[in-house]
Every structure is written in C-alpha cells, then in structure tokens.
C-alpha positions as CSV (number, residue, x, y, z in Angstrom):
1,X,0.0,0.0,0.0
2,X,1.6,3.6,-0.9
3,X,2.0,6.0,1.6
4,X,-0.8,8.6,1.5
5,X,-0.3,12.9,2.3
6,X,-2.2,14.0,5.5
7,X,-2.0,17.9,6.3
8,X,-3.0,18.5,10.3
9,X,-4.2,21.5,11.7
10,X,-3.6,21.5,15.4
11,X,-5.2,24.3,17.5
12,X,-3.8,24.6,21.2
13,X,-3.5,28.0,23.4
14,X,-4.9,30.4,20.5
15,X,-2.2,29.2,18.0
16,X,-2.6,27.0,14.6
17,X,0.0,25.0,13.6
18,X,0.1,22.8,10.7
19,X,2.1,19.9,8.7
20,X,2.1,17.4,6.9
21,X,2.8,13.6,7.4
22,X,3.2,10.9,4.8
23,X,1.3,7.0,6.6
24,X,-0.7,3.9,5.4
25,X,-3.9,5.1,7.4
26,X,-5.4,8.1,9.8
27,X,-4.2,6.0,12.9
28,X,-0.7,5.6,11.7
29,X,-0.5,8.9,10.5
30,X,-2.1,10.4,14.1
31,X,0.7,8.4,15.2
32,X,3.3,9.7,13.3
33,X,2.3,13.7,13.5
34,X,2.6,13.1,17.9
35,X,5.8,11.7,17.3
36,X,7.2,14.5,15.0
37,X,5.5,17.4,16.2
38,X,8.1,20.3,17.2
39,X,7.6,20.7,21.0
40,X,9.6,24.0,20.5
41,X,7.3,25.8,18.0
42,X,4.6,25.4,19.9
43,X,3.4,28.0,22.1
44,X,3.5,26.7,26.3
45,X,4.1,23.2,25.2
46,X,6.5,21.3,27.0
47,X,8.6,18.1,26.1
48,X,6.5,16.3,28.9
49,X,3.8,16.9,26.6
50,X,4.7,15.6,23.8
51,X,5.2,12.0,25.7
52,X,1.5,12.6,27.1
53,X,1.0,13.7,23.2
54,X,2.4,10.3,22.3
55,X,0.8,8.3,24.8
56,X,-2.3,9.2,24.0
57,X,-2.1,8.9,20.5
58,X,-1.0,5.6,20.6
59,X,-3.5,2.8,19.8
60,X,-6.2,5.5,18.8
61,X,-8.3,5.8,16.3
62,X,-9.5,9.3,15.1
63,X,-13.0,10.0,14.4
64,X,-14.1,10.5,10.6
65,X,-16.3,13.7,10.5
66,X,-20.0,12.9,9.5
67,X,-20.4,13.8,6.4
68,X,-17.2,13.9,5.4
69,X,-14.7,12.1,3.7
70,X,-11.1,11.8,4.4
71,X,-11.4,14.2,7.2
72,X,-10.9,13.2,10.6
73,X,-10.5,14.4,13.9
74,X,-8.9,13.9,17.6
75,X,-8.6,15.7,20.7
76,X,-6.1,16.0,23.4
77,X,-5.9,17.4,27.1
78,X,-2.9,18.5,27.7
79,X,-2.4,19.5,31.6
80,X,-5.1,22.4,31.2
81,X,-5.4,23.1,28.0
82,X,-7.2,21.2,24.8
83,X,-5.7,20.3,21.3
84,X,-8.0,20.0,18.7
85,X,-6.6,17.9,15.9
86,X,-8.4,18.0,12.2
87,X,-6.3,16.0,9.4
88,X,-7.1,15.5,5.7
89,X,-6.4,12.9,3.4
C-alpha cells in the first residue's frame, strides 16, 4: 500500500499549527504527526507533553467527521489546556 499525504491543523492556546505527514492510514499517521511534532514551536508546550501527546495517541483511532470524507478528527488534554486535531487525506 503507498504512503498517503495528510496535512494536520492543530489548535492549542490560541495558536494553529500545521504539517504534513506521509502513513498507510489516519491512525498511523495520528501516530506519526505526535511523534514529530516540534515541542519547540509550539506556544506553552513542553517536552512532557509531547510524551503525554504520544501516549495518547497511541492505539487511537480518530474520528471521521459525519459527512465527510477523508477528514478526521482527535482531541487531546494536555495538563489544562485542549488540542484539537483535524487531518485530511
């Protein structure tokens, strides 16, 4: 199976950030974006973080947005704060 583009937009503390990943599926490429995602870029997120990021990434499966297709979706809390994760295929 090829490796398929997904482009995330993460919103946490008032800040988007966005990339891009190259996986087999959503999961793998959820996966993949906690795993690579700059800790240093974004605004009052700490390397703990991350490994909470990657944790709770792990094993998950995002939710595909009704209506939609090849958009999905994920959530995080992240000591106080929320990160809202939409990707696209």
């Amino acid at each position: 199976m090829a490796l398929k583009l997904y482009t995330f937009f993460a919103e946490y503390r008032g800040g988007t950030y966005v990339s891009q990943i190259r996986a087999r599926s959503p999961a793998i490429a959820l996966q993949e974006w906690a795993r690579k995602l700059d800790h240093n870029i974004v605004s009052g997120f700490t390397s703990k973080m991350k490994r909470e990021l990657i944790k709770d990434a792990a094993g998950e499966n995002p939710v595909l947005l009704d209506g939609m297709r090849n958009v999905w979706c994920k959530s995080f809390n992240l000591g106080r704060h929320l990160m809202l994760v939409h990707f696209t295929e």
